[in-house]
N, C-alpha and C positions, 0 to 999 in steps of 0.2 A: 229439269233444274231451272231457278232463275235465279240469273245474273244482274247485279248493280252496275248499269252503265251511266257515267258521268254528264253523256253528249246524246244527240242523238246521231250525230255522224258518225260516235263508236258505235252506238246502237245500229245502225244501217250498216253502216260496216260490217259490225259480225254477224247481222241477216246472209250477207252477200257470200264470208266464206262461211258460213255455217249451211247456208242453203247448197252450195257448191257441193260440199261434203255427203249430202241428204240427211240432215237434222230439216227437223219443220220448226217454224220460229215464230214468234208473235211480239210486238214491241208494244207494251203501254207506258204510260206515266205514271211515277210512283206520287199515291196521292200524302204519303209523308213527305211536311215539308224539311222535314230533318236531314233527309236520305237523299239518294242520287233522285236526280230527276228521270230517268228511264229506265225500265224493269226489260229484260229480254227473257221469256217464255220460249227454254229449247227443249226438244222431246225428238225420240226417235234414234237416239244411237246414244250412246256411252258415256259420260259426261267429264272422265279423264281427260279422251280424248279430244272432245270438243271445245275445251281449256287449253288443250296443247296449239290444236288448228288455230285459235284466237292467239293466243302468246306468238308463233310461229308468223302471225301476219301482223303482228305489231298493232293488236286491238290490244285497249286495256279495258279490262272489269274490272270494276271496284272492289265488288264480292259476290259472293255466293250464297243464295238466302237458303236454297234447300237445293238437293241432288237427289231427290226422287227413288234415293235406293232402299 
């Protein structure tokens, strides 16, 4: 899935608990200037729950561009 993160210190953030968890994660910059400025690229487990582990540690996503299901 990839996630609209606002910052990159949410962006780093939910590297940190999403890595924890074992999701693999990748941060680029979103090259819309419309949109968040950072994109987080996660794979490797469930993408519910990897919304819930971010909600539960007080990361905020903006959105969700795709879920990969």
């Amino acid at each position: 899935m990839t996630l609209m993160m606002c910052s990159i210190t949410y962006a780093q953030r939910a590297e940190e608990v999403l890595g924890a968890a074992g999701y693999h994660t990748h941060c680029e910059n979103n090259p819309d200037p419309e949109g968040c400025r950072y994109l987080l690229k996660v794979s490797g487990g469930d993408p519910d729950e990897a919304l819930r582990l971010l909600a539960d540690a007080g990361v905020k996503v903006r959105g969700v561009l795709d879920t990969d299901r």
